[in-house]
N, C-alpha and C positions, 0 to 999 in steps of 0.2 A: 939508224937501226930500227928503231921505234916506228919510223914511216916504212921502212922497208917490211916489215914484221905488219902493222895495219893494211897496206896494199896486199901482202902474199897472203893473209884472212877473207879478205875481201873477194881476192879473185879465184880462190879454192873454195869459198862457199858459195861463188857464183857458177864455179864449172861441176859440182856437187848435185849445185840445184838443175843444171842441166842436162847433166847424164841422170838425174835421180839415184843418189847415192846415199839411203837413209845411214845417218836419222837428217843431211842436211835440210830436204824441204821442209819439216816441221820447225827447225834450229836456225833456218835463211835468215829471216829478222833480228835475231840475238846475233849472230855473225856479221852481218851488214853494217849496222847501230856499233855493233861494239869495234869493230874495224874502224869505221869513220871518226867514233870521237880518238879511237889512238891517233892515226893521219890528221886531225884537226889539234889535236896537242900538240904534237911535232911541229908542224906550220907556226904555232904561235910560237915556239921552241924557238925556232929558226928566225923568224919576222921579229921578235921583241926581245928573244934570252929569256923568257919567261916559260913554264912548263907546269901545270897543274900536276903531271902525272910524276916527272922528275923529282920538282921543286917542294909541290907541297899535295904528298900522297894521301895524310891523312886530311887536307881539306877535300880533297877527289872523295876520298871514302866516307866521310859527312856528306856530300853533294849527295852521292848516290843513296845513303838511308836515308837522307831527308827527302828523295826523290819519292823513295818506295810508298812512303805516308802520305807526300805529296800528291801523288796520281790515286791512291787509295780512296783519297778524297774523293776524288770525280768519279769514282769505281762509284762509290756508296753515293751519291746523285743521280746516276745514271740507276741506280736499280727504281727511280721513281720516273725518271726522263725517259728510259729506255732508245737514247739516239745510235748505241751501237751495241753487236753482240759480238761475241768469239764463236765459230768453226776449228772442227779438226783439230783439237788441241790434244794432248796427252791421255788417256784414257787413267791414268796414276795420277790420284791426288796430290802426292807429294812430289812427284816428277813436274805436275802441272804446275800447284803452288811453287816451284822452285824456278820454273820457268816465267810463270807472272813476273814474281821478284825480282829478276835477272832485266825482264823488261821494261817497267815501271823503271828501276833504279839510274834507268841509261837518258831520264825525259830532261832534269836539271843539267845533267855534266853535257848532254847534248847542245841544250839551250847555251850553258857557261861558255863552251868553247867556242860552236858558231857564234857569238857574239864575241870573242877574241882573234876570231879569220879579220873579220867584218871590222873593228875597230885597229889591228894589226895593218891590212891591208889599206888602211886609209879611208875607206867606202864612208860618204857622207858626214868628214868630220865635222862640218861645220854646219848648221842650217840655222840661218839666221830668221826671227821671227819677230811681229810685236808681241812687247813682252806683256806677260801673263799680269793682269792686277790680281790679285790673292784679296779674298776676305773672312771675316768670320761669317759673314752671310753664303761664301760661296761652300766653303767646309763645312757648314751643316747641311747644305745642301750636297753635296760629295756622300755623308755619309748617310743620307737618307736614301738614297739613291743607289749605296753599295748593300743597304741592307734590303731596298726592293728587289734589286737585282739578282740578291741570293735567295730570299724567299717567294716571288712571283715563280719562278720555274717550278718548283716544288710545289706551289700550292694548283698552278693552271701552267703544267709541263708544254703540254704540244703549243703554246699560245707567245711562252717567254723564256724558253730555251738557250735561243744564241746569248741570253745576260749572264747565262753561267759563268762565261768566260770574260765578264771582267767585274764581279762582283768584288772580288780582294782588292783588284785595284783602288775602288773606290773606299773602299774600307783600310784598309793601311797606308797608303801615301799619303794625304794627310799627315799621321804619325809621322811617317819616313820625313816631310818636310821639315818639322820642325827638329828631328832629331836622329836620321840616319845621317852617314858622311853622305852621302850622296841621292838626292833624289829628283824626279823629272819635275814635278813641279817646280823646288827652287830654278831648275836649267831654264823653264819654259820663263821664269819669272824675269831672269836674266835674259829673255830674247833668245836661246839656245836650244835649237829641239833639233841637234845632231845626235844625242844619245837615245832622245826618244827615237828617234826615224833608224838608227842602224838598230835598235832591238827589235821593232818593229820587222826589216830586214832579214833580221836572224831568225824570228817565229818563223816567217815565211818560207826561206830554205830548208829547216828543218823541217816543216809539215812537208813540203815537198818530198824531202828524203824520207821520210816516216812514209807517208802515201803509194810510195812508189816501192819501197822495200817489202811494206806489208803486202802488196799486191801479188806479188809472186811467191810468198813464202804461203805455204801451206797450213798452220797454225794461223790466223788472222783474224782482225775485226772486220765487220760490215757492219754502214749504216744503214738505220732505220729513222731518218731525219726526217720528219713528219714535213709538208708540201715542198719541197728540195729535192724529189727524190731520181729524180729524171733525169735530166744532165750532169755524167759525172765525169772525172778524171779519176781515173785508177778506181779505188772501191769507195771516193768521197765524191758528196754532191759539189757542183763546182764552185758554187756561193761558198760551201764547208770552210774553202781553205779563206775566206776574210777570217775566221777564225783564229787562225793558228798566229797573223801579227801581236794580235790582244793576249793572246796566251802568253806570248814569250813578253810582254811587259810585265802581266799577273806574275811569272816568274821571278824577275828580275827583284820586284816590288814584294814580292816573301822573302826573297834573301837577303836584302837589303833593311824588311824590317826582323827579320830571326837574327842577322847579325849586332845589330844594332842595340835592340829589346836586350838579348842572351847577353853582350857587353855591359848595361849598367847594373847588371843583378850578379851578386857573385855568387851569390847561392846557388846559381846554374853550374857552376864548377864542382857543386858537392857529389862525391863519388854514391852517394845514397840516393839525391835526387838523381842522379842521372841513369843510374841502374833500375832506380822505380819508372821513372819516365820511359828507358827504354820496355820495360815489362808489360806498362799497359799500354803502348806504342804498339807492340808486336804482338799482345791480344787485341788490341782496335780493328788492327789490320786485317788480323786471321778471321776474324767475327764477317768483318766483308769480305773476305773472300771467300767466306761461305757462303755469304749471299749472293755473291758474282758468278758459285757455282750453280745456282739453284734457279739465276734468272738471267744471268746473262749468256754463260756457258751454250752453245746450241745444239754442239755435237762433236763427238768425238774421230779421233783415227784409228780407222779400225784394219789391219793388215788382209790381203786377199783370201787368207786362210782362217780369218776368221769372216769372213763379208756376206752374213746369212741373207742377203736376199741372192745370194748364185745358190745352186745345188751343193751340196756338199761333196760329189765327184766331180763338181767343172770345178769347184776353189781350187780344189787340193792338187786336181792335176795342171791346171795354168801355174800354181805356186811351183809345184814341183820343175815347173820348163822355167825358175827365176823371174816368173811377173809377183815377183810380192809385195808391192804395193798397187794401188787403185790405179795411180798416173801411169806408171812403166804398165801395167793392164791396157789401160785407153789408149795411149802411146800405140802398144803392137797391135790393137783388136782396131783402129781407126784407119789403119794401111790396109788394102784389099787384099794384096800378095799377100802381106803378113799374113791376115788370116789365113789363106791357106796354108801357109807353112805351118803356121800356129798349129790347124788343124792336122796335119799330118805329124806334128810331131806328139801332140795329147790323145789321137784319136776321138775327139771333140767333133763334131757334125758344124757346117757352117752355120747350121739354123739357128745349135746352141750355143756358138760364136758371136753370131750378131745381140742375140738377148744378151748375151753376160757385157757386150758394147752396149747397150740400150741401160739396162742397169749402173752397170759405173758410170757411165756419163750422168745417172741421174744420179748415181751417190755424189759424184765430184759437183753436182750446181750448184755455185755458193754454199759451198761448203757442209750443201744439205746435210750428209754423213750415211753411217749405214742405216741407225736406228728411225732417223728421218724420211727413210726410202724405205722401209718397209711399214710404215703408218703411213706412206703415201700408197705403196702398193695395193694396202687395204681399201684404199675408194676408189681402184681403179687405175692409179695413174704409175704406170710401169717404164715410160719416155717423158722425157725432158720437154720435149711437146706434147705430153697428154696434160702439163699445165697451163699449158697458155688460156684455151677454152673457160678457166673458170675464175673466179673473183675471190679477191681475198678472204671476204666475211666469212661467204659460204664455203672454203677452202678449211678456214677456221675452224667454223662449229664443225664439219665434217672429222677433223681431226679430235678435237674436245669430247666428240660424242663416243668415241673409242676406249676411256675410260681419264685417269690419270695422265694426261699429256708433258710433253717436253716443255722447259719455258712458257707458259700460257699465258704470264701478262702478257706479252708483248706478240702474241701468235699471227696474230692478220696482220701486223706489220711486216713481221717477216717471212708470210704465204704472201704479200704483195713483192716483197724483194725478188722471190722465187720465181714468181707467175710476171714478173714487169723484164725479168731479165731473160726467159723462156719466149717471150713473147720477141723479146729483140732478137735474140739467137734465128728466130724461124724468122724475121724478117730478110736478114743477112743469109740466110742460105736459099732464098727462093731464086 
């Protein structure tokens, strides 16, 4: 049932996102993600008699709040790192935050079950290795190492970035050796690096499935991965995804030491502490994502009727023929026939057909948005190739000079994103 119910999600927000049936392109990602961990629990259901979602509901629902802090985390790094932003998200703060929430929460129970395919399925039970010699000279060196790794990005961000992502490891396992049930280092010590290589496995399918879901949903991150930024797969540079193995170990290696740590304190079972913990848990969280709104955020979705860089009589009368979004807009206005229908049935002139194509297409570039396209409009650049011609900086200060701007730490990052994918686009149509 469980699988049947995750596939018929799956494949209704895939035929949603393809006829454009809002609100599902904003919602594709939340639908996709939360489709696949149901159909990845079932699997394990099925493969083992075991079921996270069945068996044990309220450890799924700890997974998923400790996910939300969890990712918060790297929310609140990235507002110094700057390696990705959000487009076209919610124009409603609390529709937005509720949507973050929903997304963030699905990164742990994600990681948890692909690594119950991947260990159910048998994939790499065993890897045998020479064993690990452990010392006290190697563990101070571990943990000097997990504290450079988390302070180098933050102090010289564009320079030591990729450490972000295994700064915990180096910092808790350790611990986790000597006193979780289970951790890679004892396994490695014993000659055993099958658990480490199928988590490793599991980051990687997961980014893969995160990459590729975010790609087509409407709501989404882009990176701004400082020298990477050229070769990508979906909207990641393609070095990006070495990433996503080390992630899901970092993973593995918090729950294993929060399980662990939360086990010999019993104080953590006090209804007082835990009520308090959750209280400034969920102001921590709210605190960055008001900074997530303020710097990472890059632009909103804005409906055809409200999309001020068209006329005010081409919005209204396209909405009114049901192009009410931007895409079902570019969709009709991108067929040559269509236009003419288009135009016959708004009474809209072909000339001011093609502009209002010229316009949405440049709302729609990476997820510019509307307010993006009309600070763009202002130094001239009205098509999607009127960016290619210029360079990031001076793209930059051009925008800055306008008054109060969008996002600004991060600005010639992301007029390079603009102007580096503009300039591909005009390659491929020549």
């Amino acid at each position: 049932m469980i699988l049947a119910l995750g596939i018929l999600v799956f494949a209704a927000g895939t035929a949603g996102l393809v006829l454009l049936v809002e609100p599902v392109p904003t919602w594709y990602y939340h639908l996709a993600w939360g489709s696949y961990i149901l159909v990845a629990d079932d699997l394990n259901r099925r493969l083992s008699g075991r079921s996270l979602l069945r068996d044990r509901p309220r450890r799924l629902g700890w997974l998923a709040v400790t996910s939300v802090a969890w990712w918060t985390l790297f929310e609140a790094i990235n507002l110094r790192l700057g390696n990705w932003y959000y487009v076209m998200d919610p124009p409603s703060r609390a529709v937005r935050w509720t949507g973050i929430s929903l997304a963030f929460a699905t990164v742990l129970p994600g990681i948890v079950e692909t690594l119950g395919v991947v260990e159910n399925l048998g994939w790499l039970r065993s890897v045998r290795v020479a064993p690990l010699m452990w010392s006290r000279a190697k563990e101070a060196s571990c943990l000097v190492l997990g504290v450079a790794s988390f302070a180098l990005p933050l102090a010289w961000p564009d320079l030591f970035f990729p450490l972000t992502w295994m700064s915990i490891v180096f910092l808790l396992e350790p611990w986790n050796r000597r006193n979780a049930r289970r951790s890679f280092l004892r396994d490695l010590e014993a000659g055993e690096a099958g658990p480490f290589c199928r988590t490793l496995l599991a980051g990687l399918v997961c980014g893969l499935l995160w990459e590729t879901w975010n790609f087509w949903a409407r709501a989404k991150w882009i990176y701004t991965v400082p020298v990477f930024d050229e070769l990508k797969l979906f909207e990641m540079p393609l070095l990006g995804f070495l990433g996503f193995p080390p992630f899901a170990i970092e993973c593995v290696v918090l729950l294993r030491f929060l399980r662990a740590w939360s086990a010999g304190r019993s104080w953590t079972a006090s209804p007082v502490i835990r009520l308090s913990a959750a209280v400034l848990g969920a102001a921590a969280v709210m605190r960055v994502f008001a900074g997530v709104d303020a710097v990472t955020v890059d632009s909103f979705y804005v409906p055809v009727r409200q999309l001020a860089v068209l006329p005010a009589p081409v919005r209204a009368r396209l909405a009114e023929v049901g192009l009410g979004s931007p895409e079902k807009l570019r969709s009709a206005l991108d067929d040559v026939e269509g236009r003419a229908r288009l135009a016959a049935a708004t009474g809209l002139g072909l000339e001011e057909l093609e502009r209002a194509r010229e316009r949405v297409a440049l709302v729609l570039h990476q997820g510019l948005g509307a307010d993006r396209a009309l600070q763009l409009e202002r130094v001239g650049i009205r098509r999607v190739a009127d960016l290619a011609p210029w360079a990031p900086a001076d793209l930059a200060a051009a925008l800055r000079a306008q008054g109060p701007p969008l996002g600004d730490r991060f600005l010639e990052r992301r007029a390079g994103v603009w102007i580096r994918a503009a300039r591909r686009r005009s390659l491929s149509e020549r």
